[in-house]
MARRO-268059 format. One record per residue (C-alpha): residue number from 1; x, y, z; residue in three letters. Coordinates in Angstrom, 1 decimal. Each point is the difference from the previous one (the first is absolute). Last residue first. Layout:
+-----+--------+--------+--------+------+
|  nr |   east |  north |     up | rest |
+-----+--------+--------+--------+------+
| NUM |      X |      Y |      Z |  Ala |
...
+-----+--------+--------+--------+------+
//
This chain:
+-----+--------+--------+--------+------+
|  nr |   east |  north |     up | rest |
+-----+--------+--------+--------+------+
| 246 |   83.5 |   21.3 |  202.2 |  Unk |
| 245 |    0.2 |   -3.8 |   -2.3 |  Unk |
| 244 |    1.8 |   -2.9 |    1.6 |  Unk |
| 243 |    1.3 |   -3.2 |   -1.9 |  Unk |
| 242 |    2.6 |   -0.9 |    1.6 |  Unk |
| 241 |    1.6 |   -1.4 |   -3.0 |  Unk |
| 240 |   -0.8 |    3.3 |   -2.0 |  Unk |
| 239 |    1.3 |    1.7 |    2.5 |  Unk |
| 238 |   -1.7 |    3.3 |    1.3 |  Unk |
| 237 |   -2.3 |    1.1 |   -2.8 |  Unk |
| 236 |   -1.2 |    3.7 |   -0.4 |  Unk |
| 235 |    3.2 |    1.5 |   -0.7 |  Unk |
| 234 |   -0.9 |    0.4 |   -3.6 |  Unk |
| 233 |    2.3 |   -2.2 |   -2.0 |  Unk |
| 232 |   -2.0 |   -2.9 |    0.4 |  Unk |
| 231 |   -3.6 |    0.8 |    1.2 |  Unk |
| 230 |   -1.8 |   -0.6 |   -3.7 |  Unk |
| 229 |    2.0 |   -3.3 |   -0.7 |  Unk |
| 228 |   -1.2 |   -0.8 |    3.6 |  Unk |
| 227 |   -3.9 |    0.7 |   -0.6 |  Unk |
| 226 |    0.2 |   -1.3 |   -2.9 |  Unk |
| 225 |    1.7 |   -3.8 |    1.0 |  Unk |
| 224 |   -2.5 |    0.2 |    2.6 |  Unk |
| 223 |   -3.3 |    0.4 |   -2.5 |  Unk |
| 222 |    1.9 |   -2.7 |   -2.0 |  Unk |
| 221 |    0.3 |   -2.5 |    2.9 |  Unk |
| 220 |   -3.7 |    1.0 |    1.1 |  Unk |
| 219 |   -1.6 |   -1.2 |   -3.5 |  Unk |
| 218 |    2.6 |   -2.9 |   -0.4 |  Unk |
| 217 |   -0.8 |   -1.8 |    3.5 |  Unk |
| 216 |    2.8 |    0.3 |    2.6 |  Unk |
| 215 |    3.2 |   -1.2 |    0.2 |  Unk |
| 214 |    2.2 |    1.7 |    2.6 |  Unk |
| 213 |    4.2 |    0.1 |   -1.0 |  Unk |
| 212 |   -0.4 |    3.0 |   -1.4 |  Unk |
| 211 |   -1.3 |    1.9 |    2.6 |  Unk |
| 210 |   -3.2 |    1.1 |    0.8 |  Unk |
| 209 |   -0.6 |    3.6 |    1.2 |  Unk |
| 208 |   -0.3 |    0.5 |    4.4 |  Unk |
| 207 |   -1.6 |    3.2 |    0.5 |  Unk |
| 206 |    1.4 |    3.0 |    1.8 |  Unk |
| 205 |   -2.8 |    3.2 |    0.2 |  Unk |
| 204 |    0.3 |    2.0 |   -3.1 |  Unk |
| 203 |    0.8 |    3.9 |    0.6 |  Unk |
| 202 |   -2.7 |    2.4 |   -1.8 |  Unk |
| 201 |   -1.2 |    1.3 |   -4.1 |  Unk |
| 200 |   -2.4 |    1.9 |   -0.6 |  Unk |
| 199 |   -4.3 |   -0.5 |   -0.2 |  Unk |
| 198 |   -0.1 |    1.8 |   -3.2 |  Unk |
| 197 |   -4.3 |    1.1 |    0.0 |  Unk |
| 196 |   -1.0 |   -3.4 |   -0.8 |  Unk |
| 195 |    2.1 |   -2.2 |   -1.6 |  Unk |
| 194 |   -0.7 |   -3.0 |   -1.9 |  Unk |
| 193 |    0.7 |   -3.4 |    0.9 |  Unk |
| 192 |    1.5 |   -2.9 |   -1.8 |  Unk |
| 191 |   -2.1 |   -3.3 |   -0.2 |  Unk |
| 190 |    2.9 |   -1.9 |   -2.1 |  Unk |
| 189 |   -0.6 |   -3.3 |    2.9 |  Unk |
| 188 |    3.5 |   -0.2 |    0.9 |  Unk |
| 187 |    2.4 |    3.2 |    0.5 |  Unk |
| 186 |   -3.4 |    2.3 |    0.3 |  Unk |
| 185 |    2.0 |    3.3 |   -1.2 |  Unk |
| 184 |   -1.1 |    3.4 |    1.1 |  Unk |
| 183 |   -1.2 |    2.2 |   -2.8 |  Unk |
| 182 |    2.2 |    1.9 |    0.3 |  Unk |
| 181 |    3.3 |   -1.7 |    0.8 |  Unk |
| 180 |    2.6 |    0.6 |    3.0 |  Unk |
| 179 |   -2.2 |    0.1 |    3.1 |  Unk |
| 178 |    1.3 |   -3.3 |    1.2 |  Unk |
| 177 |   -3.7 |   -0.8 |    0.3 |  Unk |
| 176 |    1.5 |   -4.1 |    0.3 |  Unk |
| 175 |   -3.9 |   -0.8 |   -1.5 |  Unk |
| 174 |   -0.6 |   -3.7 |   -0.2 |  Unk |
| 173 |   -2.9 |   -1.6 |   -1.9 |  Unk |
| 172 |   -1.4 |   -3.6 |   -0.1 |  Unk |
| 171 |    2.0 |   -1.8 |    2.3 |  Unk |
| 170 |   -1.8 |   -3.3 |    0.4 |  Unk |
| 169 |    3.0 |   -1.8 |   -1.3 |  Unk |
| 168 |    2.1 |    1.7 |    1.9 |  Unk |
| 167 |   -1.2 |   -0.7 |    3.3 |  Unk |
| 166 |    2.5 |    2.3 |    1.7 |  Unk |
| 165 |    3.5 |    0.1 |   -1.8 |  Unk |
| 164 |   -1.1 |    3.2 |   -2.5 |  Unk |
| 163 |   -1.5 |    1.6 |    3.3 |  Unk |
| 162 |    3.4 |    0.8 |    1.1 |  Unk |
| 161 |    0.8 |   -1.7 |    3.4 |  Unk |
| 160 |    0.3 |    3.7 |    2.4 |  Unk |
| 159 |   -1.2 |   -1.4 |    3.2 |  Unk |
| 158 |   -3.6 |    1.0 |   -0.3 |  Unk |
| 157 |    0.4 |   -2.6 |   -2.8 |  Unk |
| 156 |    1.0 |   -3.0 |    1.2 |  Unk |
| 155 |   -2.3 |    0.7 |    2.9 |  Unk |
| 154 |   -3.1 |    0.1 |   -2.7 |  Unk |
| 153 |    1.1 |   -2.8 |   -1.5 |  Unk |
| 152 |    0.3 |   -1.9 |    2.9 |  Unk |
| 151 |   -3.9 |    0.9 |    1.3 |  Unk |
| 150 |   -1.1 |   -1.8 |   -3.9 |  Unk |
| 149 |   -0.5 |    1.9 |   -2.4 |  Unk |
| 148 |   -3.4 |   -0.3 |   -1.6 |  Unk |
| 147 |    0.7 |    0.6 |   -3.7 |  Unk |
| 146 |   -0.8 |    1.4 |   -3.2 |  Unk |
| 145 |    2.2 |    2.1 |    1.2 |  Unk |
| 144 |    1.2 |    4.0 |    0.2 |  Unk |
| 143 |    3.6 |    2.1 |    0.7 |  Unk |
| 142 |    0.4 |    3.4 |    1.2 |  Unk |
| 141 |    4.2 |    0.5 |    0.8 |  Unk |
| 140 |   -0.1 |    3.0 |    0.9 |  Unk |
| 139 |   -2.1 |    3.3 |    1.2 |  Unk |
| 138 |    0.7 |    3.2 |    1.8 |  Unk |
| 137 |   -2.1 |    2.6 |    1.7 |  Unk |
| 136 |   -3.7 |    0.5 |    0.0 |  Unk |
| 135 |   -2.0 |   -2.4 |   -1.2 |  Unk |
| 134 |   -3.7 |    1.4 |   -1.2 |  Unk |
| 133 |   -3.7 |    0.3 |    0.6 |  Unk |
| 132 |   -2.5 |    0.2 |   -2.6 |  Unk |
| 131 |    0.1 |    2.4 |   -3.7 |  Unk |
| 130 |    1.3 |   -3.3 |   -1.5 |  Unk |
| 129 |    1.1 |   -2.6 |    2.4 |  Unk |
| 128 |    3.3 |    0.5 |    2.1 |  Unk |
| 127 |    4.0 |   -0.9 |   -0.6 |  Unk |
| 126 |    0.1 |   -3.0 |   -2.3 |  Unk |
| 125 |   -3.4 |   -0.9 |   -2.2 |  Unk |
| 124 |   -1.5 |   -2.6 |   -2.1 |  Unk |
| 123 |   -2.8 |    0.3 |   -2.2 |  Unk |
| 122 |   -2.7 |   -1.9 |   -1.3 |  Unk |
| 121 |   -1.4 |   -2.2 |    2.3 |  Unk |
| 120 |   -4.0 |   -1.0 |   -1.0 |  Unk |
| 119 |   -0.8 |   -2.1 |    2.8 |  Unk |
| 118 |    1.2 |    0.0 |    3.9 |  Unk |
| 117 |   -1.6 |   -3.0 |    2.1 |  Unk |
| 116 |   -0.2 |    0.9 |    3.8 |  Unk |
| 115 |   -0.8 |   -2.8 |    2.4 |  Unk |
| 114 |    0.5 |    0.8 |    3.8 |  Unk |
| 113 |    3.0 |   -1.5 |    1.1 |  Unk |
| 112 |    2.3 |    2.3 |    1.4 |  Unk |
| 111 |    3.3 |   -1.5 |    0.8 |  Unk |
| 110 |    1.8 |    1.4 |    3.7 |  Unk |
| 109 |    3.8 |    1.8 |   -0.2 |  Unk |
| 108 |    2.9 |   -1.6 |   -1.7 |  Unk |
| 107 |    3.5 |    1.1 |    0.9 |  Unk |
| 106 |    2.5 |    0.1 |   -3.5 |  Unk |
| 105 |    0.7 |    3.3 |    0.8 |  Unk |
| 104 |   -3.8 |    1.0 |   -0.1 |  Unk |
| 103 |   -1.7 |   -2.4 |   -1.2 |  Unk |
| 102 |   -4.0 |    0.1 |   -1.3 |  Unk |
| 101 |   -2.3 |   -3.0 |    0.1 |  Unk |
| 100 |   -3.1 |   -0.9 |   -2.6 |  Unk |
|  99 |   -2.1 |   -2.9 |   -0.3 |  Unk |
|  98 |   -3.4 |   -0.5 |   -0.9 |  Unk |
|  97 |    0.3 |    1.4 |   -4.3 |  Unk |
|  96 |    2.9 |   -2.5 |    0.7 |  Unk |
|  95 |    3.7 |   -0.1 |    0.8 |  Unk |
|  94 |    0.2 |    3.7 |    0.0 |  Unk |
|  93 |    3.4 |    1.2 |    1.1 |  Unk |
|  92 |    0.8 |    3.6 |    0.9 |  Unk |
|  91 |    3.9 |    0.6 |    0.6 |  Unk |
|  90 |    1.8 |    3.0 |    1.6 |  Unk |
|  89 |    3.7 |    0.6 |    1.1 |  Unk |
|  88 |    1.0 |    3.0 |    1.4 |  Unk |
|  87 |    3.4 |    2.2 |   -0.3 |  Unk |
|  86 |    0.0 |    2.6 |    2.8 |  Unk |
|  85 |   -1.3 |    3.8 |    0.1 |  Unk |
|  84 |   -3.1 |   -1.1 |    2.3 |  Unk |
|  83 |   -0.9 |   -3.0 |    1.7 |  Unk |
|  82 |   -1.7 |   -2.8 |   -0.7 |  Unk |
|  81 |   -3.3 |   -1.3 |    1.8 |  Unk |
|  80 |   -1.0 |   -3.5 |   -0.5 |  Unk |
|  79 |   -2.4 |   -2.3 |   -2.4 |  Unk |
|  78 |   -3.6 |    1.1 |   -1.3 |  Unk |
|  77 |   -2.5 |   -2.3 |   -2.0 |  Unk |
|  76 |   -2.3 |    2.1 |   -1.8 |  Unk |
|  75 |   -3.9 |    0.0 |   -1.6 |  Unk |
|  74 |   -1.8 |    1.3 |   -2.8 |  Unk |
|  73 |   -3.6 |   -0.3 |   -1.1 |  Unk |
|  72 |   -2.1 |   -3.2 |   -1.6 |  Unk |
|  71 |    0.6 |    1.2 |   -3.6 |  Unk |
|  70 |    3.7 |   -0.2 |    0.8 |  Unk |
|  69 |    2.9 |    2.0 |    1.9 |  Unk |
|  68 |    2.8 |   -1.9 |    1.6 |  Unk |
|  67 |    2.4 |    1.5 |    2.4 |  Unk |
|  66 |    3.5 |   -1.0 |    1.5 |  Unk |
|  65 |    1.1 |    2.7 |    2.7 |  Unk |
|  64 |    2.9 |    1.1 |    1.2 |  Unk |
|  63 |    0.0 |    2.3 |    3.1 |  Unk |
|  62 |    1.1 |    3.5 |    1.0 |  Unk |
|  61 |   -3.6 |    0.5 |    1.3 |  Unk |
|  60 |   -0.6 |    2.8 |   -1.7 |  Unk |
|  59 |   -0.6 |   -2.5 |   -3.4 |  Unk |
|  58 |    2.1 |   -1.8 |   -1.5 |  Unk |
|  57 |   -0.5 |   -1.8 |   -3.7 |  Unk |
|  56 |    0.2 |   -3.3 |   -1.9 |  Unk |
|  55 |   -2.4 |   -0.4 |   -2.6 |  Unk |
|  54 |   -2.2 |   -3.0 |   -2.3 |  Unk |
|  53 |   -2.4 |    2.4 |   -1.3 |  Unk |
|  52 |   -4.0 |   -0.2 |   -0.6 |  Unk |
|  51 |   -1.4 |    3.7 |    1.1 |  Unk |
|  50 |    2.8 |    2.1 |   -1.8 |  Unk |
|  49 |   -1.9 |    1.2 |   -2.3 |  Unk |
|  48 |    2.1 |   -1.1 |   -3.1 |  Unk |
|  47 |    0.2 |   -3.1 |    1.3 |  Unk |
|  46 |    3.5 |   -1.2 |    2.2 |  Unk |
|  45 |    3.0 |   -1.4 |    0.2 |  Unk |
|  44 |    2.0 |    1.9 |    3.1 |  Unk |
|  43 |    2.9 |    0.9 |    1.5 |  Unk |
|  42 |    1.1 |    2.6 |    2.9 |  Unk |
|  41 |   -2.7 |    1.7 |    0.7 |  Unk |
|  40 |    0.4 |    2.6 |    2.9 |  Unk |
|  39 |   -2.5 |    0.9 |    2.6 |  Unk |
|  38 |    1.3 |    3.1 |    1.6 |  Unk |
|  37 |    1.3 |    0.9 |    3.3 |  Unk |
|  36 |    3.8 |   -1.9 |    0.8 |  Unk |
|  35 |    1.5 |    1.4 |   -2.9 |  Unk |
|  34 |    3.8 |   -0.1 |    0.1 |  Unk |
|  33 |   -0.4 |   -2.9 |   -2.7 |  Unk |
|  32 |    2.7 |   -2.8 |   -1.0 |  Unk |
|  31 |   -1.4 |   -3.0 |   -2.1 |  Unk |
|  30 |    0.6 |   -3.1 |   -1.3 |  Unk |
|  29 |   -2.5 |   -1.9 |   -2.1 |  Unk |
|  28 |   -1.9 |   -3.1 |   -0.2 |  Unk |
|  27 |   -3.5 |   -1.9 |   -1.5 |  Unk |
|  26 |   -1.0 |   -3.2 |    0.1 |  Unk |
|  25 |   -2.7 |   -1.6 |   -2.2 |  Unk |
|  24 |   -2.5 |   -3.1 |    0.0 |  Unk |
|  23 |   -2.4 |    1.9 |   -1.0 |  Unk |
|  22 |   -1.5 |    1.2 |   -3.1 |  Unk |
|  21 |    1.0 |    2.5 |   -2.7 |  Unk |
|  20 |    4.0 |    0.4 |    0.2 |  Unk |
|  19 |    2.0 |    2.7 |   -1.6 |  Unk |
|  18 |   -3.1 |    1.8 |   -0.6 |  Unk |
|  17 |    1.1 |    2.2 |   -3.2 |  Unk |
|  16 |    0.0 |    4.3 |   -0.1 |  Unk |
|  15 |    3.3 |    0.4 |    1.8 |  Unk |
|  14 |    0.4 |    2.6 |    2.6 |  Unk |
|  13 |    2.5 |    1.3 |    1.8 |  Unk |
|  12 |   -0.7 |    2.4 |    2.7 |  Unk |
|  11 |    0.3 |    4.1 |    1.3 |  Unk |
|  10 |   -3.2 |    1.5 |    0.9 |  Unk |
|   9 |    2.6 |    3.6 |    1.2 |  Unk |
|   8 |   -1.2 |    0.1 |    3.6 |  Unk |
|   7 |    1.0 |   -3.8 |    0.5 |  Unk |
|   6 |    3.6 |    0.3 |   -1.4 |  Unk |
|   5 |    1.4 |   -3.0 |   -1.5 |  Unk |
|   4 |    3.8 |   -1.1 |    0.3 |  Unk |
|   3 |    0.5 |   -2.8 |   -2.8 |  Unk |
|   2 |    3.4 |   -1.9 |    1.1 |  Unk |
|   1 |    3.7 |   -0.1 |   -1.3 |  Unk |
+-----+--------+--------+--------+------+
//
């Protein structure tokens, strides 16, 4: 299962911790929206005014953008056009408070450059800011780093490779949003989020799991042994040996 988020309704998650403070950081989510209009935030690590934020949003334009607010303003790196009613893949990575670039299924659009140094992160947010714009539609799959990933992580990714088995040792949270617990479990870093007016639960977009025969570091081996103790039994995992989730 996914989160599904309705606009109208202020749905998000929220947790009330800045899961990182500084870049470097990456940031990435799947989505699937029919709204084509609205700006939409998708993720976010932000102050409590929302003026210094690492975020990841659309805008009208149908496009993902990268953005970086600091004391010296805000700026965005934009990458492609997706369409409507279809599985996206999104990623936002900031390899420096100079350097940000958005993907849109795993295609990188232009860096932006300018120099924007957030301070004083304190939350961070799935689904919209607080009483600002927000996703509409369904969520999976949200994952952040401490991070730059490189242009193959992001393709590994946007073609279904579970978070857990990109950069792992820089993973520092990873939210499935199976839409099963409240609050919503963070399977790696313990920064659960809180619900805000009962986003529900939606259909989870395919995503290869590990397997048992993958080593990976201890903190992302134990987040994927939950995440497949917790799926067994519950139709939502195809083949443990395959290792397919949706």
């Amino acid at each position: 299962m996914a989160r599904n988020f309705v606009r109208t309704s202020s749905q998000y998650l929220s947790n009330a911790n800045a899961v990182v403070a500084a870049a470097p950081c990456s940031m990435a989510c799947w989505f699937n929206t029919a709204d084509l209009t609205n700006t939409k935030v998708w993720m976010g690590i932000e102050d409590a005014a929302l003026s210094h934020k690492f975020v990841m949003f659309s805008t009208g334009s149908d496009t993902i953008l990268a953005g970086t607010g600091g004391t010296e303003g805000f700026s965005s790196a934009g990458s492609g056009t997706f369409s409507d009613n279809i599985w996206n893949h999104a990623c936002a990575v900031y390899a420096s408070s100079s350097s940000r670039l958005a993907y849109l299924n795993g295609t990188p659009g232009a860096a932006n450059t300018a120099t924007r140094t957030p301070a004083s992160l304190s939350q961070t947010l799935i689904g919209g800011e607080v009483s600002a714009s927000f996703a509409d539609g369904d969520m999976a799959e949200a994952a952040i780093w401490n991070v730059a990933l490189s242009a193959a992580d992001v393709v590994a990714l946007a073609t279904g490779v579970s978070p857990l088995l990109v950069q792992p040792d820089g993973l520092v949270a990873y939210w499935p949003l199976l839409g099963r617990h409240d609050p919503e479990i963070d399977r790696v870093g313990g920064f659960n989020m809180t619900l805000n007016a009962a986003p529900i639960a939606a259909a989870h977009p395919r995503v290869f799991m590990p397997s048992s025969g993958l080593v990976v570091p201890a903190h992302a081996a134990a987040a994927a042994g939950r995440i497949m103790g917790g799926m067994v039994g519950r139709g939502g995992l195809v083949g443990i040996g395959g290792g397919m989730v949706g």
